[in-house]
C-alpha positions as protocol buffer text, in pm:
chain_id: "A"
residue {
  index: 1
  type: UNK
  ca { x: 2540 y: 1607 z: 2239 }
}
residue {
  index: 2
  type: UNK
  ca { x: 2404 y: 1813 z: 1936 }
}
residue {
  index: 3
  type: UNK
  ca { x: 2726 y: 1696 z: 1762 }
}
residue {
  index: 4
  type: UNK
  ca { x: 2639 y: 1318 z: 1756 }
}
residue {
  index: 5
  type: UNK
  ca { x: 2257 y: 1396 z: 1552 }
}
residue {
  index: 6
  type: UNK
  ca { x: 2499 y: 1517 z: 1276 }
}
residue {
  index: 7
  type: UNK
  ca { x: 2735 y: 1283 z: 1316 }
}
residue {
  index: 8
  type: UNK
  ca { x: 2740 y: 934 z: 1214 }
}
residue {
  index: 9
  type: UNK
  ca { x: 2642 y: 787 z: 1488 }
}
residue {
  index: 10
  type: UNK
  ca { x: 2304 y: 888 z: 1716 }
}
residue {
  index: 11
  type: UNK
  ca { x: 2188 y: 753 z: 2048 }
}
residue {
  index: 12
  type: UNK
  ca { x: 1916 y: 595 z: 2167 }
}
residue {
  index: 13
  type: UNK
  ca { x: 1754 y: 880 z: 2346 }
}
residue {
  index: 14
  type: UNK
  ca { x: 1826 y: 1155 z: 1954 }
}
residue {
  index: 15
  type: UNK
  ca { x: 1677 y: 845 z: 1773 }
}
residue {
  index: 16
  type: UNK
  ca { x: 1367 y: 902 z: 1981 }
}
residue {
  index: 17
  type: UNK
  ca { x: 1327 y: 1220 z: 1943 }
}
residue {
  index: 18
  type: UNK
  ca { x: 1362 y: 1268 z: 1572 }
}
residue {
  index: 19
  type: UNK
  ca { x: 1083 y: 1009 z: 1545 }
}
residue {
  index: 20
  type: UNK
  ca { x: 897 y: 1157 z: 1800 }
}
residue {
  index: 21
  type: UNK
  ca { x: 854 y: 830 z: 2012 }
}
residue {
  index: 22
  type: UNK
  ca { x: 1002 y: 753 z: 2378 }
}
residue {
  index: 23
  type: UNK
  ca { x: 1343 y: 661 z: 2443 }
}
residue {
  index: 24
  type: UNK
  ca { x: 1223 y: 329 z: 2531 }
}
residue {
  index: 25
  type: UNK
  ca { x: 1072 y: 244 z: 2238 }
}
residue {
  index: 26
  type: UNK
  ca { x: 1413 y: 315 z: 2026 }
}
residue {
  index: 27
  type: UNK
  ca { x: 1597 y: 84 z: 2315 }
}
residue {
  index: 28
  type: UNK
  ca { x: 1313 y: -189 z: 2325 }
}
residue {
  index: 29
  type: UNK
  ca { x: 1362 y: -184 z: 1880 }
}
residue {
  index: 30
  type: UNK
  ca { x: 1784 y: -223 z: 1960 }
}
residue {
  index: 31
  type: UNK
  ca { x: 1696 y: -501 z: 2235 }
}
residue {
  index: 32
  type: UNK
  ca { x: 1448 y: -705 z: 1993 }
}
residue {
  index: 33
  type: UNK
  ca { x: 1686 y: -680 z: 1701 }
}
residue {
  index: 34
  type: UNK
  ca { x: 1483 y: -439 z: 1519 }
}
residue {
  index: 35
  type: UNK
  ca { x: 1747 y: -186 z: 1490 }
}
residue {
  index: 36
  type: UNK
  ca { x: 2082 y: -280 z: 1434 }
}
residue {
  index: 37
  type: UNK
  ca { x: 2324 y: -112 z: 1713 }
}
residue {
  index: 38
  type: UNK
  ca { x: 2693 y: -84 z: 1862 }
}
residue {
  index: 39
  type: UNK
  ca { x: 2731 y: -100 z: 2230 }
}
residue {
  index: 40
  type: UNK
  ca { x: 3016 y: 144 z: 2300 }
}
residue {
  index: 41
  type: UNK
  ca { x: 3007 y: 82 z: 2624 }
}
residue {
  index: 42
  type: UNK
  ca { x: 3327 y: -110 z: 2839 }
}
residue {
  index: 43
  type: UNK
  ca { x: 3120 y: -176 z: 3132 }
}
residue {
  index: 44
  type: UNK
  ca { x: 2803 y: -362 z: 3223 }
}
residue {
  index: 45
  type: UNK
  ca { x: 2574 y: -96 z: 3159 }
}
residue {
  index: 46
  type: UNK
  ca { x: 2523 y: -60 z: 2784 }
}
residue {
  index: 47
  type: UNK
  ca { x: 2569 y: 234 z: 2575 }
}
residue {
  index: 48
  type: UNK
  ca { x: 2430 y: 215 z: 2220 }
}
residue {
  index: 49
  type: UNK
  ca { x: 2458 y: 402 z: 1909 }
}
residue {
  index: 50
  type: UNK
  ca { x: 2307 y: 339 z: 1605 }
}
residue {
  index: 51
  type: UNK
  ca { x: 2482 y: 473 z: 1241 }
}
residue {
  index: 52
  type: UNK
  ca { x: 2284 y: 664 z: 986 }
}
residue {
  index: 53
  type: UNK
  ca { x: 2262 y: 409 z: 752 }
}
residue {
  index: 54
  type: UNK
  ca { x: 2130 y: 128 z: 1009 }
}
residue {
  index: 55
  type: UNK
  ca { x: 1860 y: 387 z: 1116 }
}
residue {
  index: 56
  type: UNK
  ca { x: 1752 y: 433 z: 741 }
}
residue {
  index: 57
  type: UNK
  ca { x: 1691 y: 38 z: 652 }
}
residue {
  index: 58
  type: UNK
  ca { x: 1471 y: 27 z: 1011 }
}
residue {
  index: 59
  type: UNK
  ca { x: 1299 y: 313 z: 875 }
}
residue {
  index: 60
  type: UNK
  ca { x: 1295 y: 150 z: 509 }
}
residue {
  index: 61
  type: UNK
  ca { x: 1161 y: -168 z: 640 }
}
residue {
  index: 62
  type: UNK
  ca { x: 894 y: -27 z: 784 }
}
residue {
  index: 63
  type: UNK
  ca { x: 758 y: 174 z: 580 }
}
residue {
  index: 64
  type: UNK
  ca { x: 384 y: 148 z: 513 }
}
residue {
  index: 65
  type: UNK
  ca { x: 283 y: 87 z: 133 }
}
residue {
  index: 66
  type: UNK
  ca { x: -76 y: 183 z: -19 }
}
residue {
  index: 67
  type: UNK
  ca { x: -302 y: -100 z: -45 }
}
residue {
  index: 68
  type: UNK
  ca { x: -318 y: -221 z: -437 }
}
residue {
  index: 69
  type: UNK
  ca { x: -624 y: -80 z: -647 }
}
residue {
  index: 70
  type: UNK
  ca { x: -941 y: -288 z: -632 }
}
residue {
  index: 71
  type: UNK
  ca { x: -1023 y: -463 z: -883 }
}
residue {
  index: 72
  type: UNK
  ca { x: -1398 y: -437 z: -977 }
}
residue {
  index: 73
  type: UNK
  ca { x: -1616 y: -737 z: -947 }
}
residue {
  index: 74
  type: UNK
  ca { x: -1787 y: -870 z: -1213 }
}
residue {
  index: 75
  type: UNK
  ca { x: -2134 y: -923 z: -1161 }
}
residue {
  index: 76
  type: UNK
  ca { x: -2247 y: -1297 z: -1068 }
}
residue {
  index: 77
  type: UNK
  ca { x: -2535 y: -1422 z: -1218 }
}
residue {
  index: 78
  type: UNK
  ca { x: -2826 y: -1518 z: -988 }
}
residue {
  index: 79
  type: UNK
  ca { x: -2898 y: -1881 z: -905 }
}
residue {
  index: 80
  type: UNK
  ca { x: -3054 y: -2089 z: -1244 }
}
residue {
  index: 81
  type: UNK
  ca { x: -3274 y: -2370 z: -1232 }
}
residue {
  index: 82
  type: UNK
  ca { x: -3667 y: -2406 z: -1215 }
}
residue {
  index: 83
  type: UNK
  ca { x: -3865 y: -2176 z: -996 }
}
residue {
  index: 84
  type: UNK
  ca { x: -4181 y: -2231 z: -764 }
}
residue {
  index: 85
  type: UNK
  ca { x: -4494 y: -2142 z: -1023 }
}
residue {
  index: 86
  type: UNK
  ca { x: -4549 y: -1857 z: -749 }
}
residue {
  index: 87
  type: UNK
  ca { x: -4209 y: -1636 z: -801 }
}
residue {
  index: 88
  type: UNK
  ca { x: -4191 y: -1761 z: -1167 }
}
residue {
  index: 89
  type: UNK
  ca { x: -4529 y: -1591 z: -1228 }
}
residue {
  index: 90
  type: UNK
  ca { x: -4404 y: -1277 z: -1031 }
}
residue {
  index: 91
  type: UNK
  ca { x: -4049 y: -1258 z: -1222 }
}
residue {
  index: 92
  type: UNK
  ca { x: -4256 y: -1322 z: -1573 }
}
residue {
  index: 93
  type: UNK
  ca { x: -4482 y: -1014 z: -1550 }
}
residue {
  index: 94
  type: UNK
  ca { x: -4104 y: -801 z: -1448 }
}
residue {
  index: 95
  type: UNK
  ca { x: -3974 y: -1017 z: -1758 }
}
residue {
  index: 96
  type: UNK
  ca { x: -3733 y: -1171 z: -1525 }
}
residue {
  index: 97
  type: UNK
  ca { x: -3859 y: -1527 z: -1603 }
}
residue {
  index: 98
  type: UNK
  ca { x: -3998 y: -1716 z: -1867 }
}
residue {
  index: 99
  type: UNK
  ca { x: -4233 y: -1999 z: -1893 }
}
residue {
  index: 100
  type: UNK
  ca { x: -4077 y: -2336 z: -2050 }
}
residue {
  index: 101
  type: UNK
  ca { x: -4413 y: -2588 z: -2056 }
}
residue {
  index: 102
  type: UNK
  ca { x: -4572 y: -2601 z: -1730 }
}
residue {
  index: 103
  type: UNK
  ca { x: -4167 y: -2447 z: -1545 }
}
residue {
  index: 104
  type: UNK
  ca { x: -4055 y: -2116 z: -1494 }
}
residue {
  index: 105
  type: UNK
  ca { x: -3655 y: -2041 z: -1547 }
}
residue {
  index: 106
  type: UNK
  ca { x: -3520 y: -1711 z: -1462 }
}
residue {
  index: 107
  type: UNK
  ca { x: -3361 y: -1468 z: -1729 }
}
residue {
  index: 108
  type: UNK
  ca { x: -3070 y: -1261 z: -1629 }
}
residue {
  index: 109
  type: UNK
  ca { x: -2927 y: -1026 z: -1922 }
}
residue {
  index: 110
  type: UNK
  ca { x: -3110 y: -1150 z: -2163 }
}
residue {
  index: 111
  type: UNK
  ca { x: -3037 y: -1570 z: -2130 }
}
residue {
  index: 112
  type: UNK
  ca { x: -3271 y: -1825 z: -1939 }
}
residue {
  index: 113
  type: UNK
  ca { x: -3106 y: -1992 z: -1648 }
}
residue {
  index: 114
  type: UNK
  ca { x: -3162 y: -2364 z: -1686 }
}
residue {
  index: 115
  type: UNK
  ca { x: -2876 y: -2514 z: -1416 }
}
């Protein structure tokens, strides 16, 4: 049996073991379609064997890839338009406001929010 894991062909059962998984995981992957097999067998019970090559584009296709970088968010300005004399008079003593006539508008880096 040793002869078939350096062979082309490998079973079912070697498959499993090289990837460290049960032997009915490797036949459930044949059964679904996953892996691409040859049934060698001539009678009703089947007998698979999977080549090399088939084995490497399972392995191939599943491989896992590393998420792409994040991409930093810009910061989003804070909602505009006129605010209750209350807050306004808070943010204006922090310098977050400023007073328009009788309205407060909000100031974020340095430009008055008006929307």
């Amino acid at each position: 049996m040793s002869s078939m894991v350096s062979g082309v062909y490998m079973t079912p059962r070697e498959i499993a073991k090289l990837l460290r998984v049960s032997p009915d995981k490797a036949l459930g992957w044949i059964r679904r379609g996953k892996l691409k097999a040859v049934n060698v067998s001539d009678s009703f019970r089947p007998r698979f064997r999977v080549s090399r090559e088939d084995l490497d584009v399972f392995l191939k296709a599943r491989e896992v890839q590393p998420p792409p970088p994040r991409q930093k968010r810009k910061p989003q300005p804070p909602e505009g338009g006129r605010l209750n004399p209350v807050l306004g008079e808070e943010l204006l003593k922090k310098k977050q406001a400023v007073k328009v006539g009788k309205e407060y508008y909000q100031v974020w880096n340095g430009m008055t929010l008006y929307f």
